[in-house]
Backbone bond lengths (Angstrom), bond angles and torsions (degrees), N, CA, C in turn:
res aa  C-N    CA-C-N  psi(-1)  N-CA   C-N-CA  omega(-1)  CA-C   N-CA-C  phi
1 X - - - 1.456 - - 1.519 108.61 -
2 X 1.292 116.13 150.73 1.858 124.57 -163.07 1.732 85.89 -91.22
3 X 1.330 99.49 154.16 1.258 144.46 174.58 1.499 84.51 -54.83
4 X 2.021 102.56 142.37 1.558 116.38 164.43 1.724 112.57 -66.91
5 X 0.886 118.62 111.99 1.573 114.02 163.35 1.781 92.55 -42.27
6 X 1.698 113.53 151.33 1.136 114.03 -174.99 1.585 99.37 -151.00
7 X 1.608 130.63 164.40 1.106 98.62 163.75 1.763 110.86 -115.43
8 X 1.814 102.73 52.05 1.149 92.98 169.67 1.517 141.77 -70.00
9 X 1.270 124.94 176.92 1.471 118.24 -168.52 1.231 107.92 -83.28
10 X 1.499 112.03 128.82 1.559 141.71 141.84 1.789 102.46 15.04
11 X 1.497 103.73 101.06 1.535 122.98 -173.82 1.827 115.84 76.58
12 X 1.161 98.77 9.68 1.699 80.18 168.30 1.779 102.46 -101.35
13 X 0.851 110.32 -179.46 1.767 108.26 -161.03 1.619 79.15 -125.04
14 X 1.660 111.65 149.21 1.524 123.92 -163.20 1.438 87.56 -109.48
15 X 1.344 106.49 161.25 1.780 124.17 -172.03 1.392 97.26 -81.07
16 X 1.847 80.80 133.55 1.286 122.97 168.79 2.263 102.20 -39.99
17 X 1.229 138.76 124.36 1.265 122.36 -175.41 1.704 94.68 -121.74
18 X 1.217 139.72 125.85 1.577 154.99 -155.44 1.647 92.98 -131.51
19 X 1.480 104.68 120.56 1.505 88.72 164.60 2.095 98.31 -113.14
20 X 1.675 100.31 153.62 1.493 115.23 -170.26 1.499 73.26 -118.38
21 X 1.775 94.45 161.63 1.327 112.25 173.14 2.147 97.37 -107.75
22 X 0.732 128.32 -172.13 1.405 139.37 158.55 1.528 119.58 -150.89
23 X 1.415 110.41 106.43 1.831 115.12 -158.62 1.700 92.82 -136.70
24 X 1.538 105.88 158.35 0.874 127.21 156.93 1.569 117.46 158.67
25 X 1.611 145.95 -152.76 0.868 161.46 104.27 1.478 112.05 43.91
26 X 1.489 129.34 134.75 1.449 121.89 138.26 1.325 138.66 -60.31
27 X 1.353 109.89 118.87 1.835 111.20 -152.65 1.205 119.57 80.06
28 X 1.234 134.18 18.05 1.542 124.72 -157.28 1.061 101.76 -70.91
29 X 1.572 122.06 -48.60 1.396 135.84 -165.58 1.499 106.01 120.78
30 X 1.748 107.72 47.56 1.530 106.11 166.84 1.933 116.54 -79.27
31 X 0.953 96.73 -48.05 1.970 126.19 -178.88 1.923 82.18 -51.15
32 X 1.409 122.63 -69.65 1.235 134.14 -154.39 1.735 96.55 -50.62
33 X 1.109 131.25 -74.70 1.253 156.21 161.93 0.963 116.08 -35.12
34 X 1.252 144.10 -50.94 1.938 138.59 163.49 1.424 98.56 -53.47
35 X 1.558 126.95 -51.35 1.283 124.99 -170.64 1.338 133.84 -59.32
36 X 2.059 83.85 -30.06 1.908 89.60 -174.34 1.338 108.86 -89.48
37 X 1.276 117.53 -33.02 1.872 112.89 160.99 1.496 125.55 -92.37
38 X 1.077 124.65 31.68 1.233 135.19 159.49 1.352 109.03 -78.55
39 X 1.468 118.63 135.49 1.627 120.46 -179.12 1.633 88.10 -103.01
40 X 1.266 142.92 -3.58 1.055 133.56 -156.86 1.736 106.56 -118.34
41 X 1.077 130.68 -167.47 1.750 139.79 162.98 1.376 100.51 -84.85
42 X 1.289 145.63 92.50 1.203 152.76 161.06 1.263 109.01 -24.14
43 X 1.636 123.39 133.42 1.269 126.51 149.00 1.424 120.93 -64.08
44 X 0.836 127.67 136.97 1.627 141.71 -163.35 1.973 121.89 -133.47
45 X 0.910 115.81 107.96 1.297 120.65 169.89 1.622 131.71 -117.89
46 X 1.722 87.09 56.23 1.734 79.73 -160.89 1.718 80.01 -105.38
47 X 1.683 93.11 171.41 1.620 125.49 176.54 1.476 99.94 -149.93
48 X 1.555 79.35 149.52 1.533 84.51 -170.00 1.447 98.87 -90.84
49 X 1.441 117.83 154.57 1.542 149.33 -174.60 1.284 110.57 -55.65
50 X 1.551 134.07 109.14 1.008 143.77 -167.08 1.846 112.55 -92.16
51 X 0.890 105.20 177.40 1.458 98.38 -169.79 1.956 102.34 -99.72
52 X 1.646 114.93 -5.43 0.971 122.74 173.88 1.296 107.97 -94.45
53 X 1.679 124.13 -31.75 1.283 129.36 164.25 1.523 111.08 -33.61
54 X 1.264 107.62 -81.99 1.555 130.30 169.57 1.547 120.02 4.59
55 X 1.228 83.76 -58.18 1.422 98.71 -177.40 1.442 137.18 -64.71
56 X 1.683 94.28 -26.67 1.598 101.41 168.20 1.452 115.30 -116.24
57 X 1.605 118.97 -1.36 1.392 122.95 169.88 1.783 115.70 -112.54
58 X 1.425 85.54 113.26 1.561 97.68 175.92 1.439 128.45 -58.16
59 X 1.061 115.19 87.14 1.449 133.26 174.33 1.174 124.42 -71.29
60 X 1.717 125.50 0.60 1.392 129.05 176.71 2.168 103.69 -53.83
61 X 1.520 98.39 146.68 1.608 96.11 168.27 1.628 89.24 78.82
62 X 1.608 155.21 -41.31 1.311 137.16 -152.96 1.765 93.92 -142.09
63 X 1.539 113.16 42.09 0.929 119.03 169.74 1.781 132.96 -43.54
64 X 1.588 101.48 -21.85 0.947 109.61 -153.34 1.847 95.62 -111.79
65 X 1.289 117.84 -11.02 1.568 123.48 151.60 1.271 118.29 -37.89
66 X 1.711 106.03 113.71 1.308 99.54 174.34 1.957 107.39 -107.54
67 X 1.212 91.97 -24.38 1.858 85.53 -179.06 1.545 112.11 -114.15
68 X 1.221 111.13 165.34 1.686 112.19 176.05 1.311 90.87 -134.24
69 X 1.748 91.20 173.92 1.787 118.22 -173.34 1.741 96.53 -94.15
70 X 0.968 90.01 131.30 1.500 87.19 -169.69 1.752 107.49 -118.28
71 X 1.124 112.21 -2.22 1.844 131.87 165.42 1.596 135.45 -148.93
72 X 1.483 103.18 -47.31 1.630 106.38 149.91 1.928 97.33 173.94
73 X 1.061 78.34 -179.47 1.879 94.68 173.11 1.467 104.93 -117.15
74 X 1.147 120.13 -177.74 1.437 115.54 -164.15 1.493 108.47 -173.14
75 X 1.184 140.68 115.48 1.390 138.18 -144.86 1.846 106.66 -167.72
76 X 1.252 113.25 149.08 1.323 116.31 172.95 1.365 127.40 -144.04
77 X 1.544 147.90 147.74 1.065 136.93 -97.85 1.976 92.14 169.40
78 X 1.454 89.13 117.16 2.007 85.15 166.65 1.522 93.51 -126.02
79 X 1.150 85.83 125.15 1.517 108.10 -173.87 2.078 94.55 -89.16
80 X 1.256 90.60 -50.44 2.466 95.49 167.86 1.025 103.02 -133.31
81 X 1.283 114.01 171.51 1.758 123.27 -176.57 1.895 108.35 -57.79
82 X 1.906 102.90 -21.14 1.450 84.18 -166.93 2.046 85.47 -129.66
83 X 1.448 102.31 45.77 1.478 102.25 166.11 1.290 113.62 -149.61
84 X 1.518 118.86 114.89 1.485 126.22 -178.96 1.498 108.87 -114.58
85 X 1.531 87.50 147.61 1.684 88.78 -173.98 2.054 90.94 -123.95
86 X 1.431 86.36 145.44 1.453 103.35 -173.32 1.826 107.26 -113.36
87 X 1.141 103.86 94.98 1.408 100.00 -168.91 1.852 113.58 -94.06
88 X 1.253 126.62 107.67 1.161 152.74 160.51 1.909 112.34 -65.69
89 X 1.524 115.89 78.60 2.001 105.41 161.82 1.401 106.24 -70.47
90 X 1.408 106.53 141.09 1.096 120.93 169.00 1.240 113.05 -97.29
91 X 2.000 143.89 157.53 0.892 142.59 167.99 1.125 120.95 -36.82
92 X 1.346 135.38 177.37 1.361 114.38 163.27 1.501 105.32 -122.20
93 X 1.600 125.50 -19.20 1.258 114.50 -170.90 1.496 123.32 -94.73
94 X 0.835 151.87 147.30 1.979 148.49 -131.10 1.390 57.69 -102.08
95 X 1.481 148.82 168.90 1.427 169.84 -99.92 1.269 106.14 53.12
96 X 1.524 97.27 -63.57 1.720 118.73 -166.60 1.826 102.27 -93.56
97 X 1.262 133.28 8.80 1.466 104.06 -178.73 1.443 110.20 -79.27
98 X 1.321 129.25 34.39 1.274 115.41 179.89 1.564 100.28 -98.27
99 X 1.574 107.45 -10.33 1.316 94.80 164.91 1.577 138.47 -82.00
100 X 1.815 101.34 -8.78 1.155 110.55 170.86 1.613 131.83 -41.22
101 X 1.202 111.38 -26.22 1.800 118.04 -166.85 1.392 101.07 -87.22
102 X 1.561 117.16 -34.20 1.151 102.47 179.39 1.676 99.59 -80.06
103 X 1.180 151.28 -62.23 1.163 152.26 176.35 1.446 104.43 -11.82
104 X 1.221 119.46 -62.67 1.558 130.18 -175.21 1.607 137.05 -53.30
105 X 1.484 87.29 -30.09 1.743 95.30 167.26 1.667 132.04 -71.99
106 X 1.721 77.70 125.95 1.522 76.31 -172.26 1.769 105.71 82.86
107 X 1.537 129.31 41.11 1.146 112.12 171.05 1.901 106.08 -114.24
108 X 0.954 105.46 141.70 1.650 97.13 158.84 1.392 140.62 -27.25
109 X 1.961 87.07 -72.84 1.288 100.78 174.82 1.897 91.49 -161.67
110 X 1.262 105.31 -147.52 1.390 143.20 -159.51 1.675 135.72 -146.81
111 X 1.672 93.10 107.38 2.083 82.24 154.92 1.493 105.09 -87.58
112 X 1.351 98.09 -178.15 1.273 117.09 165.74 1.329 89.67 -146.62
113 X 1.017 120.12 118.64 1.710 128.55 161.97 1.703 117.64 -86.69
114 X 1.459 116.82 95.23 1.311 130.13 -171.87 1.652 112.31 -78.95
115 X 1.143 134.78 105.73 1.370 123.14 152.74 1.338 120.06 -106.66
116 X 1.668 93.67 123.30 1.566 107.62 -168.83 1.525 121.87 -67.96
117 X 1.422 112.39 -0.54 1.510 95.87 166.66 1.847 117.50 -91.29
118 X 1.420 89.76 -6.09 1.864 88.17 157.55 1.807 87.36 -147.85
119 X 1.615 103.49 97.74 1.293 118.57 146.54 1.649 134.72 -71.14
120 X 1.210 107.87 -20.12 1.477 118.73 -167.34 1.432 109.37 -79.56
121 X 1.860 113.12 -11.17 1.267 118.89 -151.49 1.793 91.35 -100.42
122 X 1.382 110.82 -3.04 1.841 103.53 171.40 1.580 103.13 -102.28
123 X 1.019 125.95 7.92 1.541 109.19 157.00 1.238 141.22 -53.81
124 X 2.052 111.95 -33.36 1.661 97.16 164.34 1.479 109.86 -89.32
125 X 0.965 125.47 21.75 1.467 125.11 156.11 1.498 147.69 -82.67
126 X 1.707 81.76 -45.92 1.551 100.52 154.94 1.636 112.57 -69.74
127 X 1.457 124.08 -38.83 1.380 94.97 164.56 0.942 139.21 -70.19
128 X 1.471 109.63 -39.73 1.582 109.66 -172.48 1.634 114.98 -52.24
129 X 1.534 108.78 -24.01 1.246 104.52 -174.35 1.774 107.84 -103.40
130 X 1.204 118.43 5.52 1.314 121.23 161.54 1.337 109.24 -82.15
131 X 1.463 126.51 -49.58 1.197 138.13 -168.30 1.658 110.72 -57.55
132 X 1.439 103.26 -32.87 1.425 123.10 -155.10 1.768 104.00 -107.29
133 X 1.664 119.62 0.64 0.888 146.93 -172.70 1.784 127.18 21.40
134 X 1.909 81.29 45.48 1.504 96.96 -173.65 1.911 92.47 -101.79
135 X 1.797 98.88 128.68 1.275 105.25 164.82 1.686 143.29 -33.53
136 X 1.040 123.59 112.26 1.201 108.06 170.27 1.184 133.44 -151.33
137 X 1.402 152.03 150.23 1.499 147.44 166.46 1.335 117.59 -77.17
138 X 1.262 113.04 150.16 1.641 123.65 162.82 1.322 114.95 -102.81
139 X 1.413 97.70 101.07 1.748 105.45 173.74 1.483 110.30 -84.60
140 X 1.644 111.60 132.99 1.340 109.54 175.63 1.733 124.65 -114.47
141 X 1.320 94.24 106.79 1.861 109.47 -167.47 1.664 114.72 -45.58
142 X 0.968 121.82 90.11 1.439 119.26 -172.26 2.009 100.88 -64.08
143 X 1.393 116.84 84.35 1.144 105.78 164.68 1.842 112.56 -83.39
144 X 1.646 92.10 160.97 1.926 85.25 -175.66 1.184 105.53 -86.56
145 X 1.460 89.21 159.86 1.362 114.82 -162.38 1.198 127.22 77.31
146 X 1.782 128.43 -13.17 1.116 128.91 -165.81 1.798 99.00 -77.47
147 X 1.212 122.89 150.10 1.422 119.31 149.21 1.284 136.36 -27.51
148 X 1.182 143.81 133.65 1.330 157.37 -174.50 1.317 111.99 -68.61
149 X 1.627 143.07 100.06 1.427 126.38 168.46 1.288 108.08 -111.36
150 X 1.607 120.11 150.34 1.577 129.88 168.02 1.209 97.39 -78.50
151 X 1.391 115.02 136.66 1.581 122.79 171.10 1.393 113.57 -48.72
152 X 1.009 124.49 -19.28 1.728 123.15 -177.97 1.257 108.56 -80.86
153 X 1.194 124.01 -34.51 1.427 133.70 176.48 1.656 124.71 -55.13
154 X 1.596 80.05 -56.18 1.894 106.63 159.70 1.699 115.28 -43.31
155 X 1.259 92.24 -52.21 1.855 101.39 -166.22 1.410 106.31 -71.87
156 X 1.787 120.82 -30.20 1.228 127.15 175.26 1.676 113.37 -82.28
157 X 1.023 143.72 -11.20 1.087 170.92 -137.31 1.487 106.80 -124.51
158 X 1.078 97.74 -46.55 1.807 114.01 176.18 1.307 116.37 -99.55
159 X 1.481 110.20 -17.69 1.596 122.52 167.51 1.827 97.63 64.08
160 X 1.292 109.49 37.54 1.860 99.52 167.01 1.550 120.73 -86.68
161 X 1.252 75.88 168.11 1.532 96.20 -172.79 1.691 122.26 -51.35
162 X 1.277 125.35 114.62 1.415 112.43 -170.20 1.567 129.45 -50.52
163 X 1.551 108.77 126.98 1.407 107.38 -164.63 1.567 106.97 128.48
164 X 1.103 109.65 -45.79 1.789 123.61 -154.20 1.591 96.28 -66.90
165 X 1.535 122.96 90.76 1.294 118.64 152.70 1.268 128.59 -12.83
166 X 0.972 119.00 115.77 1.802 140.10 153.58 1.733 106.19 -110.48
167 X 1.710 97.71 119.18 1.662 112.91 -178.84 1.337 98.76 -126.27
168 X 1.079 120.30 167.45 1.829 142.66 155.53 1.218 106.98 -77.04
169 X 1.243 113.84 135.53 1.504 98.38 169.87 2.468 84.25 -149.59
170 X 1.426 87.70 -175.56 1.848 103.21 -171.96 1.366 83.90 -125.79
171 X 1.147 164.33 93.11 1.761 161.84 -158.42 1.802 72.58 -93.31
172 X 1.503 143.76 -20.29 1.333 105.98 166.95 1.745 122.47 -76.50
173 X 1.580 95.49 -25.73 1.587 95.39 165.74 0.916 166.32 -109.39
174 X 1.322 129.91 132.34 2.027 121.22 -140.82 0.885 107.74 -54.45
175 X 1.455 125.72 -57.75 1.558 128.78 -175.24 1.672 118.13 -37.15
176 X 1.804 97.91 -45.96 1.369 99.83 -167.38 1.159 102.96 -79.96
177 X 1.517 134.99 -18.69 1.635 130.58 -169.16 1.562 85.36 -97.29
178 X 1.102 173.70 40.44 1.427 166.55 53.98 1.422 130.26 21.92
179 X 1.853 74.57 -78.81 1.884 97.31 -175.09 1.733 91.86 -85.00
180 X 1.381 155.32 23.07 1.236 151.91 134.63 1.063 99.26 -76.55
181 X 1.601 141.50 -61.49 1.585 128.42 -137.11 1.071 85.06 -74.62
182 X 1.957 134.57 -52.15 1.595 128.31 -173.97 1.437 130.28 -41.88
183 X 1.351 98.39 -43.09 1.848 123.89 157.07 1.623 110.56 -42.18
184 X 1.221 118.54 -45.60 1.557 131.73 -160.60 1.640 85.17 -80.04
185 X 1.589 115.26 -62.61 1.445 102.77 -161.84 1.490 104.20 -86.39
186 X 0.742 136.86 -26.16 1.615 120.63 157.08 1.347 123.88 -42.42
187 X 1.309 134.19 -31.49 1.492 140.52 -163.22 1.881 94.26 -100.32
188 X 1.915 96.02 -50.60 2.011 80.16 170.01 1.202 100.28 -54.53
189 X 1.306 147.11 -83.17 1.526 132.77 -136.36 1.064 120.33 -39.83
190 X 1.818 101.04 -45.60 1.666 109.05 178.31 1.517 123.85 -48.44
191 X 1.357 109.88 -19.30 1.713 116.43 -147.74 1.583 73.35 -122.67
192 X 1.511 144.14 -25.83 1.432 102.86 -151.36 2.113 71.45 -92.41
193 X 1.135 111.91 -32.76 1.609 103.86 174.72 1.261 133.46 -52.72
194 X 1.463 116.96 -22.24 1.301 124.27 149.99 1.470 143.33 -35.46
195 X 1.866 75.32 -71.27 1.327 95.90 166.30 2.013 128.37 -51.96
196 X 1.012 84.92 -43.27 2.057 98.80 177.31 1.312 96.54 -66.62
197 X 0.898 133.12 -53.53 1.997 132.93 169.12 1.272 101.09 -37.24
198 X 1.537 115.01 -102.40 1.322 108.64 167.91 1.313 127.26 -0.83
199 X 1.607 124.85 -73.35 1.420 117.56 -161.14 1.558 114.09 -88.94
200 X 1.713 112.75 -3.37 1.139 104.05 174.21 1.794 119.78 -97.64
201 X 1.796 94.17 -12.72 1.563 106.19 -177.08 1.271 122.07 -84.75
């Protein structure tokens, strides 16, 4: 993704601008997580849960969800004075993934925000973004009370690709959604640098 036009002064070079996607699960804690590291007023597209909704979105485990993302969230984040991260949530329920492709262009990389009492629900995520061979981590939302998993368990569980970060993260807390997104773009660089090796060697 191109550099922010800025109107800084004459010879300083304008921040690096990275856009991340944030995907996973219904309820995972995408909305939660753009919001808590957002330095900005979050874009927001939620509606509240209809009683026709209901019916085709599985709400078991997030009973207590009253709104969904119904196009994306939208949030921003300086990770250094000359590195911005542009964070894009994606829906979570296949209704809406047709908006995913456009979401995706031009992204860095990817969370996936995993909650293990519905793990099964990051599988079209992890593919789409395996398939689509855009980087990404599986962050796992420690909600309370939920069960305890070792990230290895997670990664086996999810059957990913070897390599593919699995972290802890609090998607309620900034700090902890921080030191993940840095995790996320540290591991793209590695892989999008790979890749340019590879295809130029």
């Amino acid at each position: 993704m191109a550099s922010e036009p800025t109107d800084a002064p004459y010879g300083e070079t304008a921040p690096l601008v990275l856009k991340i996607l944030v995907a996973g699960g219904f309820g995972a804690g995408k909305t939660t997580l753009v919001g808590a590291v957002s330095e900005i007023r979050p874009l927001r597209t939620e509606e509240a849960l209809s009683r026709s909704g209901q019916l085709v979105d599985d709400t078991h485990g997030v009973d207590d969800k009253a709104t969904t993302t119904v196009a994306m969230d939208f949030g921003r984040i300086t990770i250094r004075p000359d590195l911005l991260l542009y964070l894009f949530g994606t829906p979570g329920q296949d209704r809406f993934w047709f908006l995913w492709d456009e979401l995706a262009l031009g992204a860095l990389g990817a969370v996936v925000i995993a909650d293990t009492r519905r793990l099964e629900d990051c599988f079209p995520a992890v593919d789409y973004f395996e398939h689509r061979r855009i980087p990404f981590v599986v962050a796992v939302n420690r909600f309370p009370g939920a069960r305890a998993h070792q990230p290895h368990d997670v990664a086996r569980a999810l059957d990913l690709d070897p390599g593919t970060p699995v972290v802890l993260c609090d998607a309620r807390d900034r700090d902890s959604g921080k030191e993940m997104l840095i995790q996320l773009v540290e591991y793209a660089g590695r892989m999008h640098t790979a890749r340019l090796l590879a295809a130029v060697g």
